[in-house]
PDB file as gemmi writes it, atoms N, CA and C in Angstrom:
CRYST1    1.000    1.000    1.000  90.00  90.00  90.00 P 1                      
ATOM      1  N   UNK A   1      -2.339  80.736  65.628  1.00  0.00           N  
ATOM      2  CA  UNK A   1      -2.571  81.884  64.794  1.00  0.00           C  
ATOM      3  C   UNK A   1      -2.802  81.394  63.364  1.00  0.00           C  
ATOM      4  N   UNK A   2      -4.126  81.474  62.748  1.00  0.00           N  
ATOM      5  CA  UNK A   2      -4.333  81.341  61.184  1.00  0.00           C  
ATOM      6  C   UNK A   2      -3.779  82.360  60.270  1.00  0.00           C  
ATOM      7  N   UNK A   3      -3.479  81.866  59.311  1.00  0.00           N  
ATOM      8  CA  UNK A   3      -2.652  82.668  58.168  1.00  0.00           C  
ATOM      9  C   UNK A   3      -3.664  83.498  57.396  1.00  0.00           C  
ATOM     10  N   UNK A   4      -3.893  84.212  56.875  1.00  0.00           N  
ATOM     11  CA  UNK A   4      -4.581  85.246  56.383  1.00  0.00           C  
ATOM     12  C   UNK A   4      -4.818  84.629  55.091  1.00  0.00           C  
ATOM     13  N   UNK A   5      -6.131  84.783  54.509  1.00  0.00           N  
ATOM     14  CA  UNK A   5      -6.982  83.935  53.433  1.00  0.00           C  
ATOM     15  C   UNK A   5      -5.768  84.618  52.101  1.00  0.00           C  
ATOM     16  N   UNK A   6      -5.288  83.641  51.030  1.00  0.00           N  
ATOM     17  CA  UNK A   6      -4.620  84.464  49.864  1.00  0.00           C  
ATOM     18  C   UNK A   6      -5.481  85.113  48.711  1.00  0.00           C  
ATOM     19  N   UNK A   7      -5.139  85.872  47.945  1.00  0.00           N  
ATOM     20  CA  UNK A   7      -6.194  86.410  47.230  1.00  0.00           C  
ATOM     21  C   UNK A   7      -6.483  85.787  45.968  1.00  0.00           C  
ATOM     22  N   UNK A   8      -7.435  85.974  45.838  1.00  0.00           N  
ATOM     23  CA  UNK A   8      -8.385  85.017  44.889  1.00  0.00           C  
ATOM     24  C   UNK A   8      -7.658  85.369  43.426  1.00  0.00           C  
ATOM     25  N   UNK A   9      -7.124  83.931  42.779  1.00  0.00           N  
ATOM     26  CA  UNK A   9      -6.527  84.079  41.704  1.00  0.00           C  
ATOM     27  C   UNK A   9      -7.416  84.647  40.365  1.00  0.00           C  
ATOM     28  N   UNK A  10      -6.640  85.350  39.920  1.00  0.00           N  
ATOM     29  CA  UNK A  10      -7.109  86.483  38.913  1.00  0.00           C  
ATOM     30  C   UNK A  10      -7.238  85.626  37.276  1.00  0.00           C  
ATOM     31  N   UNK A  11      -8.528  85.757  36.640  1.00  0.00           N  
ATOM     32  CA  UNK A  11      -8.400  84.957  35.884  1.00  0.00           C  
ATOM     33  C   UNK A  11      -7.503  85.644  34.336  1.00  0.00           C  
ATOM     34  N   UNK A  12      -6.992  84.418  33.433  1.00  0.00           N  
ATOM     35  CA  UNK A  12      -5.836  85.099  32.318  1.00  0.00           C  
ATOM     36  C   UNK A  12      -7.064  86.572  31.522  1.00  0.00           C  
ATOM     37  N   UNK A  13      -6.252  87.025  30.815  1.00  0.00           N  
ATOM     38  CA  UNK A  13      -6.893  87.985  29.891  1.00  0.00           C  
ATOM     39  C   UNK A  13      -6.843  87.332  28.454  1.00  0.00           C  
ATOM     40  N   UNK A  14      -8.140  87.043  28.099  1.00  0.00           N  
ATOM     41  CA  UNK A  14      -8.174  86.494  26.586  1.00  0.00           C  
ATOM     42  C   UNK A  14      -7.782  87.884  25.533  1.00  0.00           C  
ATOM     43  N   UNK A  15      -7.503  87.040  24.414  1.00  0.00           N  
ATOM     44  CA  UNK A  15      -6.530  87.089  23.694  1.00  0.00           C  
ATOM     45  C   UNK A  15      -7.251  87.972  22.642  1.00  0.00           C  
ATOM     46  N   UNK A  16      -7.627  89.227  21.818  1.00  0.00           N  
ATOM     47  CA  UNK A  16      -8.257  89.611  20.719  1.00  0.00           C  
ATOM     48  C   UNK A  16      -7.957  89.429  19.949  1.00  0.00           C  
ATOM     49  N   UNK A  17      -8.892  89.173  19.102  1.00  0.00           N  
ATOM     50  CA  UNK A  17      -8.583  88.034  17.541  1.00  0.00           C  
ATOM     51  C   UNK A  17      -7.937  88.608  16.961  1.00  0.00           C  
ATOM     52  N   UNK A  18      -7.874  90.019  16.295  1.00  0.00           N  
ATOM     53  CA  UNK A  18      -6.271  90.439  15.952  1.00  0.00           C  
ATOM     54  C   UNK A  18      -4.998  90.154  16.530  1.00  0.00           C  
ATOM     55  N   UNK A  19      -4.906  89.442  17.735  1.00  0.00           N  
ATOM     56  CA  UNK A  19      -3.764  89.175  18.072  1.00  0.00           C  
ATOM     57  C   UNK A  19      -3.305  87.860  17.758  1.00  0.00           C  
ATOM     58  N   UNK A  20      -3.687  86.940  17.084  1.00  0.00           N  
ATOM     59  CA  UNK A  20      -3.227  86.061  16.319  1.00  0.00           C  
ATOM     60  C   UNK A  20      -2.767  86.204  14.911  1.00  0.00           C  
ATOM     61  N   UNK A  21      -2.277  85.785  14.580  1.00  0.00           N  
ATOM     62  CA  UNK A  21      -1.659  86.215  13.250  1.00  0.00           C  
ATOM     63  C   UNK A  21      -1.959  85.157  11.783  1.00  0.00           C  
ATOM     64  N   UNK A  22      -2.647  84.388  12.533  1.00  0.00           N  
ATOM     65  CA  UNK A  22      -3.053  83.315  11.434  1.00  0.00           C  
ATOM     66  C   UNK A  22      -2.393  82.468  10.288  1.00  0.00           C  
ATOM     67  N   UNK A  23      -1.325  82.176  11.268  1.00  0.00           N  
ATOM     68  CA  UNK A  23       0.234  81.869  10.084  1.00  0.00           C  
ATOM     69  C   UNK A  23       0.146  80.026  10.581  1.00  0.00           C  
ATOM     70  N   UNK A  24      -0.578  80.192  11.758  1.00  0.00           N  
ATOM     71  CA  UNK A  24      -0.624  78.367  12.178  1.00  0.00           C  
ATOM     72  C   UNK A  24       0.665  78.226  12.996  1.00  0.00           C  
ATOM     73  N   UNK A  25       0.850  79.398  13.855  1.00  0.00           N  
ATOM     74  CA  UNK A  25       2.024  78.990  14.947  1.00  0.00           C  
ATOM     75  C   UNK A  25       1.208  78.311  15.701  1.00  0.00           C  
ATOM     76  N   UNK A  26       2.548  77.677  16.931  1.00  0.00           N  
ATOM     77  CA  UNK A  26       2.297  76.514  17.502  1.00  0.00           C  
ATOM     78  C   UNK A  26       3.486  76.585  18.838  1.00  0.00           C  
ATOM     79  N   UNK A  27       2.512  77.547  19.842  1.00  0.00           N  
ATOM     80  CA  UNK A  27       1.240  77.406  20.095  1.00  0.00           C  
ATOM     81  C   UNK A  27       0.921  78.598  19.736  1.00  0.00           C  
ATOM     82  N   UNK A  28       0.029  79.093  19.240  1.00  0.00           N  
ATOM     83  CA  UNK A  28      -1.145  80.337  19.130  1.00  0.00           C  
ATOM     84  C   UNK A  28      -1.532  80.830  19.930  1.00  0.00           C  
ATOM     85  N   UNK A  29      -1.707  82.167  20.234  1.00  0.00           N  
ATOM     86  CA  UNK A  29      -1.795  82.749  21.331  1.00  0.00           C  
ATOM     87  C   UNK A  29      -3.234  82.739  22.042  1.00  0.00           C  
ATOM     88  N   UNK A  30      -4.245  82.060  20.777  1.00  0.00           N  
ATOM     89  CA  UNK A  30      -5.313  81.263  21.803  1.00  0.00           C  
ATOM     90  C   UNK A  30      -4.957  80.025  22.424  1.00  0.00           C  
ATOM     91  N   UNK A  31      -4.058  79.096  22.033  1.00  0.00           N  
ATOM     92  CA  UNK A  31      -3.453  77.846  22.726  1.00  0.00           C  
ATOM     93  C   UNK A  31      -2.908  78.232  24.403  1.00  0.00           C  
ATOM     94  N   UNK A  32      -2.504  79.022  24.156  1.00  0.00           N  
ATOM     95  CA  UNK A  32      -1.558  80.022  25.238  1.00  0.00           C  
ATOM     96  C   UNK A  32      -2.732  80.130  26.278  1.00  0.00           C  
ATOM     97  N   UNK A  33      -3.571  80.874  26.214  1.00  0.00           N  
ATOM     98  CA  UNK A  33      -4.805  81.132  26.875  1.00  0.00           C  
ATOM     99  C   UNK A  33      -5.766  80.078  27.358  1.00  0.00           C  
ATOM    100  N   UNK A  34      -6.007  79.380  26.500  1.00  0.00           N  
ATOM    101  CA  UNK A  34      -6.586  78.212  26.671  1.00  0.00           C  
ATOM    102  C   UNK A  34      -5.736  77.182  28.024  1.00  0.00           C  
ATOM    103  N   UNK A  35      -4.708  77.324  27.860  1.00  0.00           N  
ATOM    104  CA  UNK A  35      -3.607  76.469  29.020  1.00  0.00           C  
ATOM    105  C   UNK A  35      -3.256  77.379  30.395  1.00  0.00           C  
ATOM    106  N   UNK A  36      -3.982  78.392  30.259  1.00  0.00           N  
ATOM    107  CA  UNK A  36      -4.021  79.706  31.291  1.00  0.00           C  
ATOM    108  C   UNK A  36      -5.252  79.673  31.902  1.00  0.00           C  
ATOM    109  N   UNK A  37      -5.907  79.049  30.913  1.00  0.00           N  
ATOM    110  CA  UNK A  37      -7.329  79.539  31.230  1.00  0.00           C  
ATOM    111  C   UNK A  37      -7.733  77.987  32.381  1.00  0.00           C  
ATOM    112  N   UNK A  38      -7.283  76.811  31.877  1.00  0.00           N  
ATOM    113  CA  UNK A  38      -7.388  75.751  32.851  1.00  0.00           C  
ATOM    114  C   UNK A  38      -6.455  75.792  34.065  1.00  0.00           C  
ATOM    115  N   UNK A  39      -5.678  76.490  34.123  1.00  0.00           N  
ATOM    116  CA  UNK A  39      -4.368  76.781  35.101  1.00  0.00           C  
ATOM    117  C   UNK A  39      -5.164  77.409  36.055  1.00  0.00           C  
ATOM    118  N   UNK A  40      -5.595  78.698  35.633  1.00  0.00           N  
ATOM    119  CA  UNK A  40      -6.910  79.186  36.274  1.00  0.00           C  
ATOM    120  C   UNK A  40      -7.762  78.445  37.276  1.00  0.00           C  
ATOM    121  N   UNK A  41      -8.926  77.920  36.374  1.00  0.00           N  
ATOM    122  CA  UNK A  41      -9.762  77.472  36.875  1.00  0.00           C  
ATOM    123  C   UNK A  41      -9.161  76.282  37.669  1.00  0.00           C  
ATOM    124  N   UNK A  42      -7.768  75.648  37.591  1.00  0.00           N  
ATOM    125  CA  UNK A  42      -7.427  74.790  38.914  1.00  0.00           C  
ATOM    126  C   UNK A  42      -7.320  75.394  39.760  1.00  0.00           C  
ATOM    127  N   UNK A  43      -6.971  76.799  39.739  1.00  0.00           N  
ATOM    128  CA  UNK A  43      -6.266  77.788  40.998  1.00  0.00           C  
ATOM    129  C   UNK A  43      -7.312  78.058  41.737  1.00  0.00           C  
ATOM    130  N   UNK A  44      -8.594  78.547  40.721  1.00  0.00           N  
ATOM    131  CA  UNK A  44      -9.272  79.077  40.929  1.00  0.00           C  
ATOM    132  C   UNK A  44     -10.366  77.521  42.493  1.00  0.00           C  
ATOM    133  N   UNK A  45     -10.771  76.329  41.612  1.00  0.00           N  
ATOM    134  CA  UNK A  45     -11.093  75.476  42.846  1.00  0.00           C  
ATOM    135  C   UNK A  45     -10.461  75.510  43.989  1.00  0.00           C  
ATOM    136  N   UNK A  46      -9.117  75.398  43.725  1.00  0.00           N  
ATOM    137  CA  UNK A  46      -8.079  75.155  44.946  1.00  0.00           C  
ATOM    138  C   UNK A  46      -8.381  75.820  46.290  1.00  0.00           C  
ATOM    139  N   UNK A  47      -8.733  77.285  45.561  1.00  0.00           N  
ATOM    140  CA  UNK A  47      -8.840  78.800  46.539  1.00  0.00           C  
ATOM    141  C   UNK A  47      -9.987  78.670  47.114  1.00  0.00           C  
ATOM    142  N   UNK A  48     -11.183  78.467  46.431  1.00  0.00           N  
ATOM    143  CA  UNK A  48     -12.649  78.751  46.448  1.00  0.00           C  
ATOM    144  C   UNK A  48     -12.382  77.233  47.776  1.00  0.00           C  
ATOM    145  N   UNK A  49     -12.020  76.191  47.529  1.00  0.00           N  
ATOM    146  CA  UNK A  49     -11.583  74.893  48.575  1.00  0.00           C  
ATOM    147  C   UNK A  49     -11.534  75.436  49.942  1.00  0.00           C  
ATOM    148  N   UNK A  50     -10.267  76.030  49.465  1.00  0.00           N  
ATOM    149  CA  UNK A  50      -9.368  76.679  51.255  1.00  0.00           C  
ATOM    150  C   UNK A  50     -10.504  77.560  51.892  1.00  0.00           C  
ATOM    151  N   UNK A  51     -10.630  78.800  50.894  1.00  0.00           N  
ATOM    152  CA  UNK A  51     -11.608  79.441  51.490  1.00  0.00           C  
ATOM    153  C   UNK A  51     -13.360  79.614  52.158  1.00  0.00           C  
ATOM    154  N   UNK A  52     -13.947  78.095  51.519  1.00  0.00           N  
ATOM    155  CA  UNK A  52     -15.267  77.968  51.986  1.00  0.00           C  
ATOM    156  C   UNK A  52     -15.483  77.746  53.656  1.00  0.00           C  
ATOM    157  N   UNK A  53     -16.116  78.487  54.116  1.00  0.00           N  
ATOM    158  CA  UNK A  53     -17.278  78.342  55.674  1.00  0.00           C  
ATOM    159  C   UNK A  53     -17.482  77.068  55.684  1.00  0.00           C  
ATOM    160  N   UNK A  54     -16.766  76.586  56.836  1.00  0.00           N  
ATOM    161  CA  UNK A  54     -17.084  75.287  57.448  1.00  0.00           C  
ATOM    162  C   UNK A  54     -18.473  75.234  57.389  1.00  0.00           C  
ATOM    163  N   UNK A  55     -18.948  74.064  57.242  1.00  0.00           N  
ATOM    164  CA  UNK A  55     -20.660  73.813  57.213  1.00  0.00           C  
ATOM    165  C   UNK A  55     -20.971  73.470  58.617  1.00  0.00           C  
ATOM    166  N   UNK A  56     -22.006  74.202  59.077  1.00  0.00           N  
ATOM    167  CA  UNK A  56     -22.655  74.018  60.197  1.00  0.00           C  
ATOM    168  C   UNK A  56     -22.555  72.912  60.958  1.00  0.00           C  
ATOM    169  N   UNK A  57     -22.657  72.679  62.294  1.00  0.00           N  
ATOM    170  CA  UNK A  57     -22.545  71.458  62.818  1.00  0.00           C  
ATOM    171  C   UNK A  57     -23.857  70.827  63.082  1.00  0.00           C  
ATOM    172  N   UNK A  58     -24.447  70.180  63.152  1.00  0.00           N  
ATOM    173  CA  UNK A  58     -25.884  69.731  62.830  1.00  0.00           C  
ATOM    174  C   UNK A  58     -26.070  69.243  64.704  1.00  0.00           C  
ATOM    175  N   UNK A  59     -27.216  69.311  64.992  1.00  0.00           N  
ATOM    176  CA  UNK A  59     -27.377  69.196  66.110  1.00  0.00           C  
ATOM    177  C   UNK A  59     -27.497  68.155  66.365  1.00  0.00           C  
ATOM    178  N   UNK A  60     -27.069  67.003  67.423  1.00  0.00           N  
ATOM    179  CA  UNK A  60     -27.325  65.871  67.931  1.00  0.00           C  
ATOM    180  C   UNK A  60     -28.977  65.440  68.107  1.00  0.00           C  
ATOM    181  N   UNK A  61     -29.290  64.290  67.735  1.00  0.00           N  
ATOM    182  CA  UNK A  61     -30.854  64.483  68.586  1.00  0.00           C  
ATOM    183  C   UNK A  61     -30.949  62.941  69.660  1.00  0.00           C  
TER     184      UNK A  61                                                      
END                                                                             
């Protein structure tokens, strides 16, 4: 019995430039995003990995 495909990781919500405050914290809530945003896109290969259609089997000749 195969396990049921998981759902495709949701990417972060960037950040609107009013929501920084421009004081030079550390991390900044684009820093924040930015480390979400590659977290992501690892999740995101990982899934797209598991989930691709075996490639055809090519015919003998």
């Amino acid at each position: 019995m195969s396990t049921p495909p998981a759902n495709r990781p949701a990417p972060p919500v960037q950040p609107e430039p009013e929501d920084c405050c421009r004081s030079g914290c550390t991390p900044c809530v684009f820093d924040l995003y930015d480390e979400a945003l590659e977290r992501y896109q690892q999740a995101l290969a990982i899934w797209e990995a598991a989930e691709a259609p075996p490639l055809p089997s090519r015919p003998s000749s």
